[in-house]
C-alpha positions as CSV (number, residue, x, y, z in Angstrom):
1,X,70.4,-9.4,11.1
2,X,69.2,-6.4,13.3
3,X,71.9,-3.9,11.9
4,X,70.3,-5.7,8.4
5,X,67.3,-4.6,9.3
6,X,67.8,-0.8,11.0
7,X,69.3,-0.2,7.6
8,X,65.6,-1.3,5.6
9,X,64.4,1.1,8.4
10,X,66.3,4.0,8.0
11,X,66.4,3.6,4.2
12,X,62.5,3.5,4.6
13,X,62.6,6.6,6.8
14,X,64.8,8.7,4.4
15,X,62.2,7.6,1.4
16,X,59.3,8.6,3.0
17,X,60.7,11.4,4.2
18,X,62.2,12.5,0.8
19,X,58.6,11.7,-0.8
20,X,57.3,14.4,2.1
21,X,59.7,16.8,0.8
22,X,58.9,16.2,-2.8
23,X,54.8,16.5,-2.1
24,X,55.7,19.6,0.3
25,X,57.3,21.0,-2.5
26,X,55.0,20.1,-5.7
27,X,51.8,21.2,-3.5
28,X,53.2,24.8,-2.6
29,X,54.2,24.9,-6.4
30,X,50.6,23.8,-7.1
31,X,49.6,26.3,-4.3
32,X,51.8,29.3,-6.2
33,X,50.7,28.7,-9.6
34,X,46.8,29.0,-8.5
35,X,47.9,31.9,-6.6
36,X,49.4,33.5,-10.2
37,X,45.8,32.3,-11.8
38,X,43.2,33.3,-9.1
39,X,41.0,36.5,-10.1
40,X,41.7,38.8,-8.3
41,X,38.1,40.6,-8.5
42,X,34.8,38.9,-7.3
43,X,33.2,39.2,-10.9
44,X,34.6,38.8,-14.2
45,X,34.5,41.2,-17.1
46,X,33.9,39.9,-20.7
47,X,34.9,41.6,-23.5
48,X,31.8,42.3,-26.0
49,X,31.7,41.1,-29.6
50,X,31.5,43.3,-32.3
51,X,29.4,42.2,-35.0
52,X,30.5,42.0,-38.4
53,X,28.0,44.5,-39.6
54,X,24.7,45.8,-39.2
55,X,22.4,48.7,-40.5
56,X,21.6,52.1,-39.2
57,X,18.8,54.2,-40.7
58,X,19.1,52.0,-43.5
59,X,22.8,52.1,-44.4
60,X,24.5,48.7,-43.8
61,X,28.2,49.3,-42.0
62,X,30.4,46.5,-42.0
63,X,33.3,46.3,-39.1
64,X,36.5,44.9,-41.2
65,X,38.0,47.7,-41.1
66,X,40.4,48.7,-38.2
67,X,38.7,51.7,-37.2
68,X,35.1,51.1,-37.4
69,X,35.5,47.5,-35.5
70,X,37.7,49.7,-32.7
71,X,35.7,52.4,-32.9
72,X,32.4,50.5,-32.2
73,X,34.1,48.2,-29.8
74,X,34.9,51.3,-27.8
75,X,31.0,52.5,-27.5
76,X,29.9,48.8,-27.1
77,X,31.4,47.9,-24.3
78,X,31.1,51.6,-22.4
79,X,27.7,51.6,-22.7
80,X,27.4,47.4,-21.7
81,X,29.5,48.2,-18.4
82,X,28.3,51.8,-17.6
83,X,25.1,50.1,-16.0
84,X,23.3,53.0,-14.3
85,X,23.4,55.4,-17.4
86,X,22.1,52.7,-19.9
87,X,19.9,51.5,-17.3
88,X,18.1,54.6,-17.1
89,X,18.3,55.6,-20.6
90,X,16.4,52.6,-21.5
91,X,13.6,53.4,-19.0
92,X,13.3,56.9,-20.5
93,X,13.0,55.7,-23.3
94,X,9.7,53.9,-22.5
95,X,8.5,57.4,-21.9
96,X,10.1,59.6,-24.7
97,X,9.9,57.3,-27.4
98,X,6.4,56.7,-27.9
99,X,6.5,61.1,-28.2
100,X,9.6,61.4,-30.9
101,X,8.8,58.4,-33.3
102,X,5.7,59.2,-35.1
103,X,7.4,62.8,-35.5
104,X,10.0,61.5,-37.0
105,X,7.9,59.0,-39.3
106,X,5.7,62.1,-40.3
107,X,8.5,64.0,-41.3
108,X,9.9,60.9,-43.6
109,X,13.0,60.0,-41.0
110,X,14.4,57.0,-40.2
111,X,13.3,55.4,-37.0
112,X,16.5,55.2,-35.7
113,X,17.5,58.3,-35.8
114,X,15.6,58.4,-32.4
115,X,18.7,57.7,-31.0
116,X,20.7,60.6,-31.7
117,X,18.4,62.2,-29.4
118,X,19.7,59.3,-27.0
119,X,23.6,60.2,-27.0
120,X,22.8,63.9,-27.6
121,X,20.7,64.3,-24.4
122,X,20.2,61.4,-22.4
123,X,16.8,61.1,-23.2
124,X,17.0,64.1,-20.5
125,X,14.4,67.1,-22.0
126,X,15.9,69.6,-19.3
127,X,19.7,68.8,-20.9
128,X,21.9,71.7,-20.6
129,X,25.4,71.7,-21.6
130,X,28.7,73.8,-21.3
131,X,28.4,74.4,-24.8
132,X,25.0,76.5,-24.0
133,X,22.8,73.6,-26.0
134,X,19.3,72.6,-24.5
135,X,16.7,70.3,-24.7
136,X,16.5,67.1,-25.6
137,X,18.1,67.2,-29.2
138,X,21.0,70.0,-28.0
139,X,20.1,73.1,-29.9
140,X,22.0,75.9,-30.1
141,X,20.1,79.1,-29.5
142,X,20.9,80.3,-32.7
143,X,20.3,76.8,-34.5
144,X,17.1,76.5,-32.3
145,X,15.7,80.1,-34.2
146,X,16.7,79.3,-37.3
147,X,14.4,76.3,-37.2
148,X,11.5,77.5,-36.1
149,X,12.0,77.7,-32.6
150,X,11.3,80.6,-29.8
151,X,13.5,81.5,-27.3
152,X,12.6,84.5,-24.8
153,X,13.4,85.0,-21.4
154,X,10.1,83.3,-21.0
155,X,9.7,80.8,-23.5
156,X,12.6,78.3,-24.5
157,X,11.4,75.8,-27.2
158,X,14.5,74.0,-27.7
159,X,12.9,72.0,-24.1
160,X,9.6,71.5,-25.7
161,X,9.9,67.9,-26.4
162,X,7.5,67.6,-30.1
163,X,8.9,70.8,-31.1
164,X,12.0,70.5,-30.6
165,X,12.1,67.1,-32.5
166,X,10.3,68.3,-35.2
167,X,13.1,71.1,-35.2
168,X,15.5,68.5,-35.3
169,X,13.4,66.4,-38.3
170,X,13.8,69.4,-40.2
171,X,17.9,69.7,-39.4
172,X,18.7,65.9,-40.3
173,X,16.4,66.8,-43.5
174,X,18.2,69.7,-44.6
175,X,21.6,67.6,-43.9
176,X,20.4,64.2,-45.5
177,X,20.2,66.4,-48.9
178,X,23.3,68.0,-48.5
179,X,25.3,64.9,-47.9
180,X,23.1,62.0,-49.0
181,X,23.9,59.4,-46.2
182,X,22.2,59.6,-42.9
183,X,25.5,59.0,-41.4
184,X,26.7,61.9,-42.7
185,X,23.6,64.3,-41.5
186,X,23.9,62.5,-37.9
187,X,27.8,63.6,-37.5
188,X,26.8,67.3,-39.2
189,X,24.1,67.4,-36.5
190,X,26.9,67.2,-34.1
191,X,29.8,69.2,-36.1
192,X,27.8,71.6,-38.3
193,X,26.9,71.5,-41.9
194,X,29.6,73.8,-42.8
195,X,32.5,72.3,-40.9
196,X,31.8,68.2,-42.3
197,X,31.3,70.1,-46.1
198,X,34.7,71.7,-45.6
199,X,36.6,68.8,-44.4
200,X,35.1,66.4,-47.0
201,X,36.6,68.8,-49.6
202,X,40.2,69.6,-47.4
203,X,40.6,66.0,-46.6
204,X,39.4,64.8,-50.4
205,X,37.3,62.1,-48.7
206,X,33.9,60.4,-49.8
207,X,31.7,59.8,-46.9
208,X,31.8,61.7,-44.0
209,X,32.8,58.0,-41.8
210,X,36.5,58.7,-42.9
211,X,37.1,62.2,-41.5
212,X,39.6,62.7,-39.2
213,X,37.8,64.9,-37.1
214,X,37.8,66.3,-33.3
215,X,37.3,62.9,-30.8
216,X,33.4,64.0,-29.9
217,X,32.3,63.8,-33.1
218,X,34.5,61.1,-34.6
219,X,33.0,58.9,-31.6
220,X,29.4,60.4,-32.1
221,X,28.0,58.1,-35.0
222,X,29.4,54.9,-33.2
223,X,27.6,55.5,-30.0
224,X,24.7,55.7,-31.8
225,X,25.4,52.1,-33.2
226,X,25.9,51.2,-30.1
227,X,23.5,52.2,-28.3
228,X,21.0,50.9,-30.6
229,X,22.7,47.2,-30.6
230,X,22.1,47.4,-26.7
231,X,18.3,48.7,-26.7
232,X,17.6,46.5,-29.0
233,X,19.0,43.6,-27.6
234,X,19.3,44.4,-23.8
235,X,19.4,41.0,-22.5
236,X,22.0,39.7,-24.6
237,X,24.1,42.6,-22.9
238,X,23.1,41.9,-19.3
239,X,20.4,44.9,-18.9
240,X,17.6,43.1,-17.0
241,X,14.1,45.2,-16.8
242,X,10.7,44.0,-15.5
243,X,8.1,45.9,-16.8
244,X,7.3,48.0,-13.7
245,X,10.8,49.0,-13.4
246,X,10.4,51.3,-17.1
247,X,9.4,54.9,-16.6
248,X,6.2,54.9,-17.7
249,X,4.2,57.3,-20.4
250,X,2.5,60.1,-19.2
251,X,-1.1,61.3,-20.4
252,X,-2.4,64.8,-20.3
253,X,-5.0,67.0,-20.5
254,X,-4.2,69.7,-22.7
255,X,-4.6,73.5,-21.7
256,X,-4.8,75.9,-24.7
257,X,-3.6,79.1,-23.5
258,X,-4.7,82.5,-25.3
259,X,-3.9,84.9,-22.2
260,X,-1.1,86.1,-20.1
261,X,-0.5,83.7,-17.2
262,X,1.2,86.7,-14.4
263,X,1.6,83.6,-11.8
264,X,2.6,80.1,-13.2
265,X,2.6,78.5,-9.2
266,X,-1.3,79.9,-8.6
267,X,-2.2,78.4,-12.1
268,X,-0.5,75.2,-11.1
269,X,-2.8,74.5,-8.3
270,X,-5.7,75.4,-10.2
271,X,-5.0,72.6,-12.3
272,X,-4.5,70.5,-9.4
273,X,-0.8,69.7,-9.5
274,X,2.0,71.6,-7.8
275,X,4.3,74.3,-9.7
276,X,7.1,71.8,-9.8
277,X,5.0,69.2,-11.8
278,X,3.7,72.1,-14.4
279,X,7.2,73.2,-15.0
280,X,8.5,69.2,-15.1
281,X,6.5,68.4,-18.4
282,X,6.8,71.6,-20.0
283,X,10.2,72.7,-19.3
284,X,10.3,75.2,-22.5
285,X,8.6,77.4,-19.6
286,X,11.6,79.2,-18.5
287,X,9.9,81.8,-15.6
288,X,7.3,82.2,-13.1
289,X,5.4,83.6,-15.4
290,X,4.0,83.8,-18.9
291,X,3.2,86.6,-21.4
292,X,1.2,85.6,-24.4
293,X,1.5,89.0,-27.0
294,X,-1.8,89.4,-29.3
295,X,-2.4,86.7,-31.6
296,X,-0.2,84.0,-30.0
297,X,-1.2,80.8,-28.1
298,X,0.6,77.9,-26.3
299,X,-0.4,74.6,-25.4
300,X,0.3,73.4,-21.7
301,X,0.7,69.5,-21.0
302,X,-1.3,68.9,-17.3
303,X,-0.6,65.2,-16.4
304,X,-4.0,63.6,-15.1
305,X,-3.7,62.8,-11.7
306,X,-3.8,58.9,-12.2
307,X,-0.7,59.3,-14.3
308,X,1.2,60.9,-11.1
309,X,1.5,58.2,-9.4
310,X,2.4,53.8,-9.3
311,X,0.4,51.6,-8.3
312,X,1.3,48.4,-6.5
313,X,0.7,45.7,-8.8
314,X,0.5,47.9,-11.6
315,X,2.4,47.3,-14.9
316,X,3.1,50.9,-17.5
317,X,2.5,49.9,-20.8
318,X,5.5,48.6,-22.6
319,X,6.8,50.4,-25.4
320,X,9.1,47.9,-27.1
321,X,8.5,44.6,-25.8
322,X,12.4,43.6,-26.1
323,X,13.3,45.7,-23.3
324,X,11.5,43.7,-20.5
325,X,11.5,40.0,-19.4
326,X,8.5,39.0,-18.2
């Protein structure tokens, strides 16, 4: 009976012991497969859909087709996860945009071809670039005479903001005809007129969206799409704003200016602001000083001194409502 019953026991032991093993093992299985599974980065990173179409300056793109839906899924999700650099083009925007638009209405563009000024600059009127293009639309010097614009040692209108734009009005303009899409004038505004008219004709092609062309300019139209998805839909793409967070715009006393100006820093604090404000909102002044020849005037932007500062409690005036959440 008792060698009966130290078998029950030892049989028992080896069981429970056997089931130990079996949970030892299945739990550090468990423990190795959630191992393989756990992220290995605090936040995750989603993927951002591409719609199936949408329109730009009034032409309707669908995104079927391999290379538009890659393409635009490229500049989508750069822009969605480059936070600091859309971030602080949308609160330029708040500040430049309410400048650009009605030029571009006057002159019979499409609104959104505000954004070209967006991927071309930054929304940054002082732009410079290795290229030697300036300003907030990126002329050229050359470019920049031909449409109307002065450049001197002293004066550089590709950084006057309303001429500049209205230099670029007349550029899309002049493209828009020669091409017939908007599409096409946006990516000549970025290659040259000459260069997309000579591809369309070596490579046979129709529209100027099936070039195969150098990477900057082949990417150039779908940042624009992109960027315009995103500004006009920033929440959906994780840009939170408040209201006091946007750059606000700027008013200004306007100086008409009929005479030589020998000392720009002197005239500066005449007008109560510092030489480093005067030359901030009219950057197209490119030295200390000014010469105005017989017959010629400029116009000099003096922010009022309310506008120079923010105020606690204080909210700028919102340009486009969809950028903020109250």
């Amino acid at each position: 009976m008792i060698r009966k019953k130290a078998l029950y026991i030892t049989i028992f032991i080896a069981t429970m012991a056997g089931g130990a093993v079996l949970l030892a093992l299945t739990s550090w299985n468990d423990l190795e497969k959630n191992d393989a599974q756990r992220p290995l980065v605090l936040s995750m990173t989603a993927s951002v859909e591409v719609p199936e179409s949408m329109t730009f300056a009034g032409e309707q793109i669908t995104f079927d087709r391999y290379d538009k839906r890659e393409r635009l899924d490229r500049e989508l999700n750069s822009f969605t996860y480059f936070h600091s650099t859309t971030l602080l083009l949308i609160k330029r925007a708040n500040r430049i945009f309410p400048v650009i638009e009605p030029i571009l209405k006057q002159q019979g563009l499409p609104d959104d071809l505000k954004y070209l000024a967006v991927i071309e600059s930054s929304l940054d009127p002082r732009a410079f670039s290795p290229s030697r293009a300036a300003g907030l639309w990126q002329f050229l010097q050359s470019t920049g005479k031909q449409y109307g614009l002065e450049v001197t040692a002293e004066v550089d209108e590709r950084y006057h903001v309303e001429k500049s734009t209205l230099a670029a009005a007349r550029y899309l303009r002049d493209a828009h005809r020669r091409f017939g899409t908007w599409s096409a004038a946006a990516m000549a505004y970025n290659g040259g007129l000459a260069r997309i008219s000579r591809e369309l004709t070596n490579q046979g092609a129709d529209e100027a969206l099936d070039l195969w062309l150098v990477e900057e300019t082949t990417r150039y139209y779908y940042r624009m799409l992109a960027i315009k998805l995103i500004f006009e839909h920033p929440q959906q793409y994780g840009f939170i704003i408040k209201p006091e967070q946007l750059y606000k715009p700027m008013n200004f006393k306007e100086v008409t200016v009929t005479t030589s100006i020998p000392d720009l820093a002197a005239f500066a604090r005449e007008q109560g602001i510092t030489y480093a404000q005067l030359k901030d909102f009219n950057s197209w002044l490119r030295s200390s000083k000014l010469t105005v020849t017989s017959g010629k005037q400029y116009i000099l932007l003096i922010p009022t001194k309310e506008d120079l500062y923010y105020r606690k409690g204080e909210k700028p005036k919102v340009h486009h409502k969809w950028w903020v959440s109250q």
